[in-house]
mmCIF file of the N, C-alpha and C atoms, coordinates in Angstrom:
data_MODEL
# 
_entry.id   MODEL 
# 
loop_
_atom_site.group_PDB 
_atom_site.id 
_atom_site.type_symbol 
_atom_site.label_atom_id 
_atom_site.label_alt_id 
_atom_site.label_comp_id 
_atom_site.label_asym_id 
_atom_site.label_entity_id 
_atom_site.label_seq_id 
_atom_site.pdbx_PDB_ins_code 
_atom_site.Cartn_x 
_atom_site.Cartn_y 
_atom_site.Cartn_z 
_atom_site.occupancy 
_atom_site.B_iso_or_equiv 
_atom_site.pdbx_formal_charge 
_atom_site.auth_seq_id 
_atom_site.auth_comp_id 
_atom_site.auth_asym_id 
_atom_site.auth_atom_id 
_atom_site.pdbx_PDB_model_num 
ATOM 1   N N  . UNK A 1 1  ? 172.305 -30.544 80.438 1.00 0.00 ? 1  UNK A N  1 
ATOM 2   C CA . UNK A 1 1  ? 172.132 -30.288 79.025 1.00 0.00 ? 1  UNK A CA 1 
ATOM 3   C C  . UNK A 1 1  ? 170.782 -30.844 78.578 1.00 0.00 ? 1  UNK A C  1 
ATOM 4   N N  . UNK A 1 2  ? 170.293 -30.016 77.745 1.00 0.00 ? 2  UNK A N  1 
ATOM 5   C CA . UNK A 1 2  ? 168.641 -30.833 76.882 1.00 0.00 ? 2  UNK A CA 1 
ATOM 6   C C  . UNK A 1 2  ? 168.940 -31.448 76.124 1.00 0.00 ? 2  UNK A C  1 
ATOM 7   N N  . UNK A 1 3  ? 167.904 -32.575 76.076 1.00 0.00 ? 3  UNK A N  1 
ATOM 8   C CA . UNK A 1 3  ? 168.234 -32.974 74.868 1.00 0.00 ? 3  UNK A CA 1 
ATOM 9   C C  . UNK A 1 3  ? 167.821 -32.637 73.496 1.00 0.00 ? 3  UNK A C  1 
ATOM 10  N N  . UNK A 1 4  ? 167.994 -33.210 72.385 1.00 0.00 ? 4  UNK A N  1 
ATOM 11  C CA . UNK A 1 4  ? 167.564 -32.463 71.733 1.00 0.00 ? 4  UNK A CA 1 
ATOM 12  C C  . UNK A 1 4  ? 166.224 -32.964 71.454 1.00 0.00 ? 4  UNK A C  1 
ATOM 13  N N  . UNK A 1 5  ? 166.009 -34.179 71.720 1.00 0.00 ? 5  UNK A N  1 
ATOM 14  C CA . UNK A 1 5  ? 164.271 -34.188 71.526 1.00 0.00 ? 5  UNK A CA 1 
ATOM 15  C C  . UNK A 1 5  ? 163.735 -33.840 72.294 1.00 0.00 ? 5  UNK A C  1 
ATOM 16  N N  . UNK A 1 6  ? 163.934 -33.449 73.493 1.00 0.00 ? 6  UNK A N  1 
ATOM 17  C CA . UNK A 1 6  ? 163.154 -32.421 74.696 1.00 0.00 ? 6  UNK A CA 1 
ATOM 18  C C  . UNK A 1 6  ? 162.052 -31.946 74.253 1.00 0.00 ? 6  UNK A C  1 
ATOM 19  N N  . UNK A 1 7  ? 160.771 -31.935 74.525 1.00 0.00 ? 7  UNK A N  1 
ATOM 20  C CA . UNK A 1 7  ? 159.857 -30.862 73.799 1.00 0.00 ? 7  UNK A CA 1 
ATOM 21  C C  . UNK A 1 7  ? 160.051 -29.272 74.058 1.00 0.00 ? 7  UNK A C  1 
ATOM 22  N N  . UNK A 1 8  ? 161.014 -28.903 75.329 1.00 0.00 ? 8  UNK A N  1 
ATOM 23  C CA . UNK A 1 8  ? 161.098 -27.682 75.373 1.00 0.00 ? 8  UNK A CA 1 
ATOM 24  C C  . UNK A 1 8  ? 161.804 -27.556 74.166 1.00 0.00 ? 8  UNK A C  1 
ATOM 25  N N  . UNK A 1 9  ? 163.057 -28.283 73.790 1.00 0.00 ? 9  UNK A N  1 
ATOM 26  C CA . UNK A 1 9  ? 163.708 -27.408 72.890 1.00 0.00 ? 9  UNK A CA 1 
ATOM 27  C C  . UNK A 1 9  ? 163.299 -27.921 71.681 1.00 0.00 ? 9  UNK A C  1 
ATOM 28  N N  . UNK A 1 10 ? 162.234 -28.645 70.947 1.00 0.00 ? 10 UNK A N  1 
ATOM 29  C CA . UNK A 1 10 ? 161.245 -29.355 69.843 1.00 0.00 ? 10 UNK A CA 1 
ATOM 30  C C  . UNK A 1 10 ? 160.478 -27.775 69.756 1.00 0.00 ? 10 UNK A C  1 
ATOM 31  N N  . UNK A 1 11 ? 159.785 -27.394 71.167 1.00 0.00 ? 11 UNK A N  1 
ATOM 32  C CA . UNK A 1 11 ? 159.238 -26.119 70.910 1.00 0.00 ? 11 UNK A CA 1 
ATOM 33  C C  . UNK A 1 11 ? 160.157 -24.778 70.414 1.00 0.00 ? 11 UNK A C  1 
ATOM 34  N N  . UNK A 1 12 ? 161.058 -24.397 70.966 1.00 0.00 ? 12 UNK A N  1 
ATOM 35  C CA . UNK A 1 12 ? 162.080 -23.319 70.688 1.00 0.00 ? 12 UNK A CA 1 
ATOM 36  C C  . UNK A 1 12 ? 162.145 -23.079 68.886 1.00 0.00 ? 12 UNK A C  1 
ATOM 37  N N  . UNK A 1 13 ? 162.761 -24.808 68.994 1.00 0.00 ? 13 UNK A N  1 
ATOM 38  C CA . UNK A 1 13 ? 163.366 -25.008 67.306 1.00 0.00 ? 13 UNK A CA 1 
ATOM 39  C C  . UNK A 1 13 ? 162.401 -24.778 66.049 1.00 0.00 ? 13 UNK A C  1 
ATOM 40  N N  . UNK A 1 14 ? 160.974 -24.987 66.955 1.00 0.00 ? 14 UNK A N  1 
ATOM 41  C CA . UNK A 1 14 ? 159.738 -24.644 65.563 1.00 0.00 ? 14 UNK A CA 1 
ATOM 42  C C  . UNK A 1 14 ? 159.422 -23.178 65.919 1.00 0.00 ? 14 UNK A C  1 
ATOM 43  N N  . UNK A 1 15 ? 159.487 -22.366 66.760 1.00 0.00 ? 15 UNK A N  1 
ATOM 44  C CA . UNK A 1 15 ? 159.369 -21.180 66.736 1.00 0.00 ? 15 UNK A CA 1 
ATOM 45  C C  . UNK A 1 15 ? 160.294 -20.407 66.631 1.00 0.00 ? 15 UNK A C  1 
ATOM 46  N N  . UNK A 1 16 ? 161.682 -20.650 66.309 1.00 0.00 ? 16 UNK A N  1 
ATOM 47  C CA . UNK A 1 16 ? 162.902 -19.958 65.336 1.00 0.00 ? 16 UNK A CA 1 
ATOM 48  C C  . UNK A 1 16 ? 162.469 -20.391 63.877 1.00 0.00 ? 16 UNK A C  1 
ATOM 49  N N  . UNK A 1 17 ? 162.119 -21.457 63.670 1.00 0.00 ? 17 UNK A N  1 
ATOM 50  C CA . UNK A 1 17 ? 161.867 -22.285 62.097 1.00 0.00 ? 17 UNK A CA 1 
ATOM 51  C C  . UNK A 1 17 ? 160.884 -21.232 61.871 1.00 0.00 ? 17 UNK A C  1 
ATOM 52  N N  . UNK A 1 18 ? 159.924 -20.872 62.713 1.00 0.00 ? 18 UNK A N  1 
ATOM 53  C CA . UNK A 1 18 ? 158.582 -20.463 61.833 1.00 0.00 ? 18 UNK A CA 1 
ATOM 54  C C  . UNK A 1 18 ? 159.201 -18.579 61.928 1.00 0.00 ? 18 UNK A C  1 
ATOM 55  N N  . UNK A 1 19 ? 159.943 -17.913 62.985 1.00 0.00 ? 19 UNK A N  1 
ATOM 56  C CA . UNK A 1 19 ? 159.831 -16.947 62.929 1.00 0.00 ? 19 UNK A CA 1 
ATOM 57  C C  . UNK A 1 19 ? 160.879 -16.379 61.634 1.00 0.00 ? 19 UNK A C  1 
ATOM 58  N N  . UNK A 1 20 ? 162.030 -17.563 61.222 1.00 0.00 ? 20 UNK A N  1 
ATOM 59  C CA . UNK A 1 20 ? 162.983 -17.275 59.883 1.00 0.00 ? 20 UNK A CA 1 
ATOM 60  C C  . UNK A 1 20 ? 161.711 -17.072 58.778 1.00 0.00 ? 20 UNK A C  1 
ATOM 61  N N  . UNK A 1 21 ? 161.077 -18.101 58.729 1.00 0.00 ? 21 UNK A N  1 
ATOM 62  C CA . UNK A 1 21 ? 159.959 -18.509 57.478 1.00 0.00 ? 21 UNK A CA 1 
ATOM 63  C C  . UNK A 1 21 ? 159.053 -17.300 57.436 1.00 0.00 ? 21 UNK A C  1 
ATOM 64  N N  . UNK A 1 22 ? 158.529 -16.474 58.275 1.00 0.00 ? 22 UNK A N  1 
ATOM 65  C CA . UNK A 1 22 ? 157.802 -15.703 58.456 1.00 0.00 ? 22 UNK A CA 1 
ATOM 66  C C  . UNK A 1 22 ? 158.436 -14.246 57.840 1.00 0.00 ? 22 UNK A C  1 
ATOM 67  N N  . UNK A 1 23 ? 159.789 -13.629 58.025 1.00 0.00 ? 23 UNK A N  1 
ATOM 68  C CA . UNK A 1 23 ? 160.078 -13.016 57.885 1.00 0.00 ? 23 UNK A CA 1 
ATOM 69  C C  . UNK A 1 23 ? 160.599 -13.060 56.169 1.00 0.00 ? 23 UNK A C  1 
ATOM 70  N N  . UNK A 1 24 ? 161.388 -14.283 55.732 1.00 0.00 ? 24 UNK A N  1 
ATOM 71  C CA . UNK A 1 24 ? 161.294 -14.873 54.488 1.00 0.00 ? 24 UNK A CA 1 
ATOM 72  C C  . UNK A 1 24 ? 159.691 -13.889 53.386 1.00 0.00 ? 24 UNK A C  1 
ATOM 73  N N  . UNK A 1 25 ? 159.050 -14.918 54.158 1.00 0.00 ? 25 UNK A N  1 
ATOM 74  C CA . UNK A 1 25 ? 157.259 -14.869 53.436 1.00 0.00 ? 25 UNK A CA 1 
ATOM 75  C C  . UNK A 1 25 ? 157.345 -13.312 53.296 1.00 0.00 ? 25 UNK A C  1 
ATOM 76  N N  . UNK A 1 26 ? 157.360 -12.314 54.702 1.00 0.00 ? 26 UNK A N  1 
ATOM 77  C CA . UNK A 1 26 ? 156.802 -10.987 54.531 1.00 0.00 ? 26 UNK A CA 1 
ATOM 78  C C  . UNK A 1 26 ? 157.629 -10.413 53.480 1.00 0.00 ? 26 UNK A C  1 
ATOM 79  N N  . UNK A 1 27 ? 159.073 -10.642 53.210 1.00 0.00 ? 27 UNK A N  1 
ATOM 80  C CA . UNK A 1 27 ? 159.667 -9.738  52.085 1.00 0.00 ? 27 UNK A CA 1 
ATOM 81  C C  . UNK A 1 27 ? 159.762 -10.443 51.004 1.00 0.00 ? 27 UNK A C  1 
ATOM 82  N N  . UNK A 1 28 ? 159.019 -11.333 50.938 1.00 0.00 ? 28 UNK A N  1 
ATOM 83  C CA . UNK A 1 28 ? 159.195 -12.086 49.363 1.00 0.00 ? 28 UNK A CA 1 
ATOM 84  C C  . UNK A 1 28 ? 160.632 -12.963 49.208 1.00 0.00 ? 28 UNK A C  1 
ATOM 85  N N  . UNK A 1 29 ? 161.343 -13.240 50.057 1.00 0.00 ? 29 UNK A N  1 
ATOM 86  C CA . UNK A 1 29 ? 162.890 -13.668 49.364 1.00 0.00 ? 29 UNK A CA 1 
ATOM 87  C C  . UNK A 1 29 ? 162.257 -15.318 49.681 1.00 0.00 ? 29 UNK A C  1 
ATOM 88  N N  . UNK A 1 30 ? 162.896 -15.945 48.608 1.00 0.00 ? 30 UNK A N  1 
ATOM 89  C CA . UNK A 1 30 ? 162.553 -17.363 48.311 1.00 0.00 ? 30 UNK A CA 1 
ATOM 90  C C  . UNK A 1 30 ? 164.294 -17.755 48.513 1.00 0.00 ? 30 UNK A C  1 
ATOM 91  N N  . UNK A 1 31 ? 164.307 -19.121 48.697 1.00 0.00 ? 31 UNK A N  1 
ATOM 92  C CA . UNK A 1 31 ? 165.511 -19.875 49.112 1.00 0.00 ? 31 UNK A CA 1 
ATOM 93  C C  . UNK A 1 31 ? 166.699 -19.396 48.798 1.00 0.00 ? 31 UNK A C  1 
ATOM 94  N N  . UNK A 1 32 ? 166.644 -19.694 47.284 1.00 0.00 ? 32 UNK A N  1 
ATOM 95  C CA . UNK A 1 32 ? 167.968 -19.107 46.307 1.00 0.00 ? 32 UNK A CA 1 
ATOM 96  C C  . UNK A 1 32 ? 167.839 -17.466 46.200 1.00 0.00 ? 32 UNK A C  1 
ATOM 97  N N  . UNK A 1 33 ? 167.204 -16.661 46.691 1.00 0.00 ? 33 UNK A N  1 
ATOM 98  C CA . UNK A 1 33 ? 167.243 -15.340 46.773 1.00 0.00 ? 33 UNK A CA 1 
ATOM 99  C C  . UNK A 1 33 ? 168.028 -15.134 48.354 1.00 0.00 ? 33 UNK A C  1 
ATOM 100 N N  . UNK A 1 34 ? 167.839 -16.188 49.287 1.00 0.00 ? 34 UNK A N  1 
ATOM 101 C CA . UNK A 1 34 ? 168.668 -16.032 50.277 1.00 0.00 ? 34 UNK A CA 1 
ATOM 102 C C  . UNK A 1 34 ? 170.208 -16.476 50.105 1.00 0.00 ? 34 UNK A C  1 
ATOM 103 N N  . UNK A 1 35 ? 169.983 -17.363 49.397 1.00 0.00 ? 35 UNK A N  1 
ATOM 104 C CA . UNK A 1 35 ? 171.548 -18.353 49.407 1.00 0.00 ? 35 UNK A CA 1 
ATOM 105 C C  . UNK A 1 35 ? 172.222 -17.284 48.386 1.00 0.00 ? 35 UNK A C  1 
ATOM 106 N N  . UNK A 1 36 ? 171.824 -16.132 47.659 1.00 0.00 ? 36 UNK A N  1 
ATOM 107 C CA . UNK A 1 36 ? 172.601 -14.913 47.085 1.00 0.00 ? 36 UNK A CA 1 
ATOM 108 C C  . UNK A 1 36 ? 172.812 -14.114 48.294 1.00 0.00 ? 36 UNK A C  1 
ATOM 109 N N  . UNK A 1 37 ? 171.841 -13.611 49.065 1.00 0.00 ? 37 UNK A N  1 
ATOM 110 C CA . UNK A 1 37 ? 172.127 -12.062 49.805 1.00 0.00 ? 37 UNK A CA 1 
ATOM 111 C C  . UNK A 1 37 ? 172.718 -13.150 51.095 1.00 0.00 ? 37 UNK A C  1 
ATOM 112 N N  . UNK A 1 38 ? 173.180 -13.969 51.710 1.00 0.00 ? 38 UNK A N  1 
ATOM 113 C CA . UNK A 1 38 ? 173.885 -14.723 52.763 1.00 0.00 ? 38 UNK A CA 1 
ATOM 114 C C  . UNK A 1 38 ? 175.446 -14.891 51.636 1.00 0.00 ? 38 UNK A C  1 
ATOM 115 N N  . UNK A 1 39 ? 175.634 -14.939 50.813 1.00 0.00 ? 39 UNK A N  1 
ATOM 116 C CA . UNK A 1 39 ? 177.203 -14.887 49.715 1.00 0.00 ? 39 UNK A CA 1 
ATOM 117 C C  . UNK A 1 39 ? 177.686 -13.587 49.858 1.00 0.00 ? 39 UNK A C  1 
ATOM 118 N N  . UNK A 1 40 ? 176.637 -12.928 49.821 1.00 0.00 ? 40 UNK A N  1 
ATOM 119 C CA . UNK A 1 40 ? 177.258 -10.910 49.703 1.00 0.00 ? 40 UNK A CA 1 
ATOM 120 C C  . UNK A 1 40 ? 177.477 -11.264 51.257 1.00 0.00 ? 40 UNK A C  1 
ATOM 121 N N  . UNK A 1 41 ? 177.277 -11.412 52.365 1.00 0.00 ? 41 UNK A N  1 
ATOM 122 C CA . UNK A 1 41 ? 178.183 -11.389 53.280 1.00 0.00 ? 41 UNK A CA 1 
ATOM 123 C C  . UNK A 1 41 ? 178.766 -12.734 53.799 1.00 0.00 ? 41 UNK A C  1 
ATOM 124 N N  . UNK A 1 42 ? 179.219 -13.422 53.021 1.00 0.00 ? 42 UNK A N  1 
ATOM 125 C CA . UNK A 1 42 ? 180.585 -14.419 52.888 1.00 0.00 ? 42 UNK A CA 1 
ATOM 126 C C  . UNK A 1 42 ? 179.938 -15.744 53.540 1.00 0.00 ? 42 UNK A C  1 
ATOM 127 N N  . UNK A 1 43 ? 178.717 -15.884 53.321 1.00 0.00 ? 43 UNK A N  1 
ATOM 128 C CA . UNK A 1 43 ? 178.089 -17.118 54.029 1.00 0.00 ? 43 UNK A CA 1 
ATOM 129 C C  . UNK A 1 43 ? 177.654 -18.278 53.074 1.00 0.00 ? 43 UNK A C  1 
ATOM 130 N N  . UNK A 1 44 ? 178.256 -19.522 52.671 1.00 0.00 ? 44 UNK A N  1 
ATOM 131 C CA . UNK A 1 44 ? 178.086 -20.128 51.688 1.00 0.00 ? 44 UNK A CA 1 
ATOM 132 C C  . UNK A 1 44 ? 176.711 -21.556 52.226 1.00 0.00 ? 44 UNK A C  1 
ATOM 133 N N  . UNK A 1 45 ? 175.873 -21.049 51.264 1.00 0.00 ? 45 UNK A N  1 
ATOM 134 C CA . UNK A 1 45 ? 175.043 -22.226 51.259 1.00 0.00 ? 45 UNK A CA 1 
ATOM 135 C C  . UNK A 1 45 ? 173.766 -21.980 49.925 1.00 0.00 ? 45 UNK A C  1 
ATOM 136 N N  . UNK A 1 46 ? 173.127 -23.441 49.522 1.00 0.00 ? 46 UNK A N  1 
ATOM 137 C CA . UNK A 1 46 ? 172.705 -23.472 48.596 1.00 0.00 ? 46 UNK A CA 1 
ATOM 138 C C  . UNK A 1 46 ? 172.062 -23.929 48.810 1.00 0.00 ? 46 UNK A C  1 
ATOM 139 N N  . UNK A 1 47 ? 170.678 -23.408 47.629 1.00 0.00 ? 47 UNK A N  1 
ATOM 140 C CA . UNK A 1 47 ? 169.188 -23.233 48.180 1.00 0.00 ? 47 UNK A CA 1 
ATOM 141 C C  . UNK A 1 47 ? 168.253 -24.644 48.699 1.00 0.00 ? 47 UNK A C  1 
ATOM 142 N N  . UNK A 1 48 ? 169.090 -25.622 48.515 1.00 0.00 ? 48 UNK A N  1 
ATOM 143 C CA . UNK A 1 48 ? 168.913 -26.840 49.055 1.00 0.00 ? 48 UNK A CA 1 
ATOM 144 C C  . UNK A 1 48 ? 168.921 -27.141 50.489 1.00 0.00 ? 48 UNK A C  1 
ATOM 145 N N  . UNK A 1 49 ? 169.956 -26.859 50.781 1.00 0.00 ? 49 UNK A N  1 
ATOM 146 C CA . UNK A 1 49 ? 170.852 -26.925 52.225 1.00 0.00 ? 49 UNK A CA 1 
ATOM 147 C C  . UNK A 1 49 ? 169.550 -25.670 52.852 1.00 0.00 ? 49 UNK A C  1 
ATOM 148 N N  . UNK A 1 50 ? 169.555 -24.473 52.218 1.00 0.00 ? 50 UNK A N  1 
ATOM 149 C CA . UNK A 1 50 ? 168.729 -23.673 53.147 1.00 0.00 ? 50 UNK A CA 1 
ATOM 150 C C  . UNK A 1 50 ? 167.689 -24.552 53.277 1.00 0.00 ? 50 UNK A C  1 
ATOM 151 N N  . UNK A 1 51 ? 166.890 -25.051 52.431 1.00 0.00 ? 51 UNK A N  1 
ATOM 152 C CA . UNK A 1 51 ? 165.682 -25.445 52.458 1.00 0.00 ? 51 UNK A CA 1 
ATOM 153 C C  . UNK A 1 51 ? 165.479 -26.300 53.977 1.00 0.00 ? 51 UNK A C  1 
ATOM 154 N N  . UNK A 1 52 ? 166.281 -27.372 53.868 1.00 0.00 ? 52 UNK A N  1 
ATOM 155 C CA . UNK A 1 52 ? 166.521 -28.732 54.323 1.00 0.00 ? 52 UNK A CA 1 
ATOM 156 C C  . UNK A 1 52 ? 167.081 -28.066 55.907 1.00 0.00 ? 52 UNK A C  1 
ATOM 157 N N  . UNK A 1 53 ? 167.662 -27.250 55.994 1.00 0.00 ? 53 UNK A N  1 
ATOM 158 C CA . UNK A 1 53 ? 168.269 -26.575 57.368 1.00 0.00 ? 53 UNK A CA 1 
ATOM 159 C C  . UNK A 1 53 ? 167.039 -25.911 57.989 1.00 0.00 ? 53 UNK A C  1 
ATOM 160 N N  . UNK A 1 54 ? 166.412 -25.297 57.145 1.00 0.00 ? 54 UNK A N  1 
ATOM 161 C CA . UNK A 1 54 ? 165.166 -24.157 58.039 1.00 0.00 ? 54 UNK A CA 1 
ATOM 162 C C  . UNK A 1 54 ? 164.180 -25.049 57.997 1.00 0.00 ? 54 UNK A C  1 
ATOM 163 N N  . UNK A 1 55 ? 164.094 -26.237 57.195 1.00 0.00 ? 55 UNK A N  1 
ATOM 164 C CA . UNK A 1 55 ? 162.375 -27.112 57.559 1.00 0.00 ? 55 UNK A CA 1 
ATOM 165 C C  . UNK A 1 55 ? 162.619 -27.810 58.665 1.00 0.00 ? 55 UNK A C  1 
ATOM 166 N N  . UNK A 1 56 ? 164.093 -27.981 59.225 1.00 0.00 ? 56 UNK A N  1 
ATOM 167 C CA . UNK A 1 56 ? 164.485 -28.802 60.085 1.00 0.00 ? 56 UNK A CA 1 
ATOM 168 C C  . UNK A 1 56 ? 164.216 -27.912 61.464 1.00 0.00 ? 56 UNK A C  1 
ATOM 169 N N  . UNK A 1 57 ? 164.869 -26.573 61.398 1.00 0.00 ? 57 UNK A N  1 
ATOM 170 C CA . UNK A 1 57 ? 164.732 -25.677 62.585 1.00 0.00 ? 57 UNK A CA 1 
ATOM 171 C C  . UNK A 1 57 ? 165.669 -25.827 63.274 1.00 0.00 ? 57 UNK A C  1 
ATOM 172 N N  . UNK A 1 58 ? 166.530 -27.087 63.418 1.00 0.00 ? 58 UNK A N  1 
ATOM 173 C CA . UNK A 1 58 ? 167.548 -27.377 64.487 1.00 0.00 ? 58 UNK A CA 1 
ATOM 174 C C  . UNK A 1 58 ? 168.430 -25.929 63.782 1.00 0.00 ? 58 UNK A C  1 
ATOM 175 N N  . UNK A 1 59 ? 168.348 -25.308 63.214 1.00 0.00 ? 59 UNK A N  1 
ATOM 176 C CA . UNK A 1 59 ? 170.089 -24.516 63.281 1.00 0.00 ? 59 UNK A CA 1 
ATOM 177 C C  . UNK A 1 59 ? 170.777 -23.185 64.405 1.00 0.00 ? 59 UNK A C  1 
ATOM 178 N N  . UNK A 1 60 ? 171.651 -22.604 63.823 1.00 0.00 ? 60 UNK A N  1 
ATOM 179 C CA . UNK A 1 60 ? 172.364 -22.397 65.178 1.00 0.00 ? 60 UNK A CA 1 
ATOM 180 C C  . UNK A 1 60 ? 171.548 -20.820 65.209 1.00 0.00 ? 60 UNK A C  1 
ATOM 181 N N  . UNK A 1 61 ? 172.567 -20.171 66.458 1.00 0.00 ? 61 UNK A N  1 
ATOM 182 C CA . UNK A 1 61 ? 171.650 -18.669 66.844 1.00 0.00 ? 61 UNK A CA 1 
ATOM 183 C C  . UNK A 1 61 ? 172.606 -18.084 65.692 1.00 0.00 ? 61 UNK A C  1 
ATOM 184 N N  . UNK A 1 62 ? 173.714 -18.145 65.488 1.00 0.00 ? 62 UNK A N  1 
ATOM 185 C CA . UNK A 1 62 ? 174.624 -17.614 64.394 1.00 0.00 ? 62 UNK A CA 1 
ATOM 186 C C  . UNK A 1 62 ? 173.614 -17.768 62.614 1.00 0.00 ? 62 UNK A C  1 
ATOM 187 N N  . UNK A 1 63 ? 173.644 -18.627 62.538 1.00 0.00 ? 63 UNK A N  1 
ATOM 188 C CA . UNK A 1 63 ? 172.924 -19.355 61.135 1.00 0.00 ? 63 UNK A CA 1 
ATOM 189 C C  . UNK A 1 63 ? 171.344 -17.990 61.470 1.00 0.00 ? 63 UNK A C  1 
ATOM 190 N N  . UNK A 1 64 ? 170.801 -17.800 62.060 1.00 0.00 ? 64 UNK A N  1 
ATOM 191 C CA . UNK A 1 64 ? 169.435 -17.556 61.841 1.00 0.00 ? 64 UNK A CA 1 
ATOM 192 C C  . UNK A 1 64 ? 169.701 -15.763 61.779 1.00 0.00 ? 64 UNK A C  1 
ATOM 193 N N  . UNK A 1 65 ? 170.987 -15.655 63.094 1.00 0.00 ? 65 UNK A N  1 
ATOM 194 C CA . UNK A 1 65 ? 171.628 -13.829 62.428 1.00 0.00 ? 65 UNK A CA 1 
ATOM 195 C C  . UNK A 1 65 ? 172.035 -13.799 61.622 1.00 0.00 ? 65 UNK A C  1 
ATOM 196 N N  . UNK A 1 66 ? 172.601 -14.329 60.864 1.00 0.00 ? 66 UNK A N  1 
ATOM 197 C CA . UNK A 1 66 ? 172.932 -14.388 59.827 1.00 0.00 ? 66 UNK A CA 1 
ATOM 198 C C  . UNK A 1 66 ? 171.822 -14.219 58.446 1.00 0.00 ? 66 UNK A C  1 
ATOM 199 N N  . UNK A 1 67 ? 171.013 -15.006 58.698 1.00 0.00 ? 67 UNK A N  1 
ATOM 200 C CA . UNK A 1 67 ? 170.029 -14.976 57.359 1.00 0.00 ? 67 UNK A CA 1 
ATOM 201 C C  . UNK A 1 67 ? 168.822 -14.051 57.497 1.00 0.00 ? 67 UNK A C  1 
ATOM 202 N N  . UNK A 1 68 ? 169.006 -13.420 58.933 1.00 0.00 ? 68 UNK A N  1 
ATOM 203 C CA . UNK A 1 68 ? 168.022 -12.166 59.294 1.00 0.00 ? 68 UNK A CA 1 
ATOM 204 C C  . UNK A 1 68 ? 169.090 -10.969 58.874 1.00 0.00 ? 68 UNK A C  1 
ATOM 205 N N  . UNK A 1 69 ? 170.088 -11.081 59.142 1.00 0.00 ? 69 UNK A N  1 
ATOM 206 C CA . UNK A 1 69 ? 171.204 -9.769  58.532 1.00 0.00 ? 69 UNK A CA 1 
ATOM 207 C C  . UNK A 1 69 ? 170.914 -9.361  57.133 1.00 0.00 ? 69 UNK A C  1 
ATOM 208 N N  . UNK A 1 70 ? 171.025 -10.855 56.790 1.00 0.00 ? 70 UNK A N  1 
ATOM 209 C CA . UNK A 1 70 ? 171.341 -10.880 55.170 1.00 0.00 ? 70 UNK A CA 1 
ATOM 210 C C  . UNK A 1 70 ? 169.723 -10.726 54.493 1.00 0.00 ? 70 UNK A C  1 
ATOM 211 N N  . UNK A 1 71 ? 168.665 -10.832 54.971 1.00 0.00 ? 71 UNK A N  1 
ATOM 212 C CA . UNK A 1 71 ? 167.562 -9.978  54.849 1.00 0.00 ? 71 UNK A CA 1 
ATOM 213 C C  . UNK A 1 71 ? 166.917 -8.807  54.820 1.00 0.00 ? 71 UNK A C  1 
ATOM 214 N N  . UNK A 1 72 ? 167.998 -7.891  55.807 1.00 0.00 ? 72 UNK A N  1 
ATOM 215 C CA . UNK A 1 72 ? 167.419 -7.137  56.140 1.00 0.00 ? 72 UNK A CA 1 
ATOM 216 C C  . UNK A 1 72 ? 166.670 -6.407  57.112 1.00 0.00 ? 72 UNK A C  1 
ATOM 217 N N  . UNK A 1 73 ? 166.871 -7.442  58.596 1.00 0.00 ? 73 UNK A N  1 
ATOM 218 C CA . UNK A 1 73 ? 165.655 -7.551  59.607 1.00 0.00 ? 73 UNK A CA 1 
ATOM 219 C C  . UNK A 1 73 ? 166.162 -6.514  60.555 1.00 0.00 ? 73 UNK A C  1 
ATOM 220 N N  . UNK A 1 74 ? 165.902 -5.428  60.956 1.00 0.00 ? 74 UNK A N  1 
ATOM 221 C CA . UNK A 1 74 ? 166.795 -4.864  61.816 1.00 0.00 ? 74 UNK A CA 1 
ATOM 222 C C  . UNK A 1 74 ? 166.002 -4.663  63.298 1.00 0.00 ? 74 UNK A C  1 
ATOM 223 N N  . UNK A 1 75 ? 164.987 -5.353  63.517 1.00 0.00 ? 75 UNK A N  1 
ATOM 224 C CA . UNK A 1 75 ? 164.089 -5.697  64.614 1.00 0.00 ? 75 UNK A CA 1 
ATOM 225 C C  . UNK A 1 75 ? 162.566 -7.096  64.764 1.00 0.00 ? 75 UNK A C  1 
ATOM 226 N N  . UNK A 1 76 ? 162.680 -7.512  65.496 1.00 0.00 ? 76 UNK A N  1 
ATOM 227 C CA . UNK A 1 76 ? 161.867 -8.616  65.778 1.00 0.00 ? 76 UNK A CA 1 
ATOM 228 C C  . UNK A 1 76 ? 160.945 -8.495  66.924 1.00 0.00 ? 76 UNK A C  1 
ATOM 229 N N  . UNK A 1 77 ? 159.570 -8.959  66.580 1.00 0.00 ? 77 UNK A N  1 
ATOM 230 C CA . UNK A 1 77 ? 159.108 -9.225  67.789 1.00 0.00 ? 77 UNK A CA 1 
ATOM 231 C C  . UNK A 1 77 ? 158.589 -10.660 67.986 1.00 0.00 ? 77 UNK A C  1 
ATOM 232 N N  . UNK A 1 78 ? 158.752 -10.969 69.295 1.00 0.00 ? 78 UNK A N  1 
ATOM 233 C CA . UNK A 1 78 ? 158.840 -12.751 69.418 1.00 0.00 ? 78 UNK A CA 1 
ATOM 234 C C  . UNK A 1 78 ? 157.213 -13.164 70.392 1.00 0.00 ? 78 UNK A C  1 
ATOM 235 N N  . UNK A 1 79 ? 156.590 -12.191 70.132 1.00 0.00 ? 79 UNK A N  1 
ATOM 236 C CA . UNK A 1 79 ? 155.217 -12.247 70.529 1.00 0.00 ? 79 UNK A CA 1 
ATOM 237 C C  . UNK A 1 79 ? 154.132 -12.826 69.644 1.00 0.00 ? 79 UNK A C  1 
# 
């Protein structure tokens, strides 16, 4: 198991952090515009918690489909 301060997975966790933030930025949705369209599909959190969860990066692969669903994202590139 890694740990979690590993720099491999220090690296992973800032390049999920930056690729949520990125996609955020390109369509304009700001925190509390997410913590609405993540409620329309039954996902409770508030624009705090988002904040404090995505500056962190640690969150899960569920948490980040989730807030790419609830965006809108229906393709990524990780290049």
């Amino acid at each position: 198991m890694v740990a979690k301060s590993d720099p491999v997975n220090v690296e992973y966790e800032t390049r999920a952090k930056n690729l949520l933030k990125g996609e955020l930025k390109r369509r304009g949705v700001t925190y509390a515009q997410l913590a609405e369209k993540l409620a329309s599909i039954g996902v409770t959190e508030n624009e705090r918690n988002l904040n404090n969860k995505i500056s962190r990066g640690g969150f899960t692969a569920a948490f980040l489909l989730q807030c790419l669903e609830a965006i809108g994202v229906s393709a990524l590139r990780l290049d």
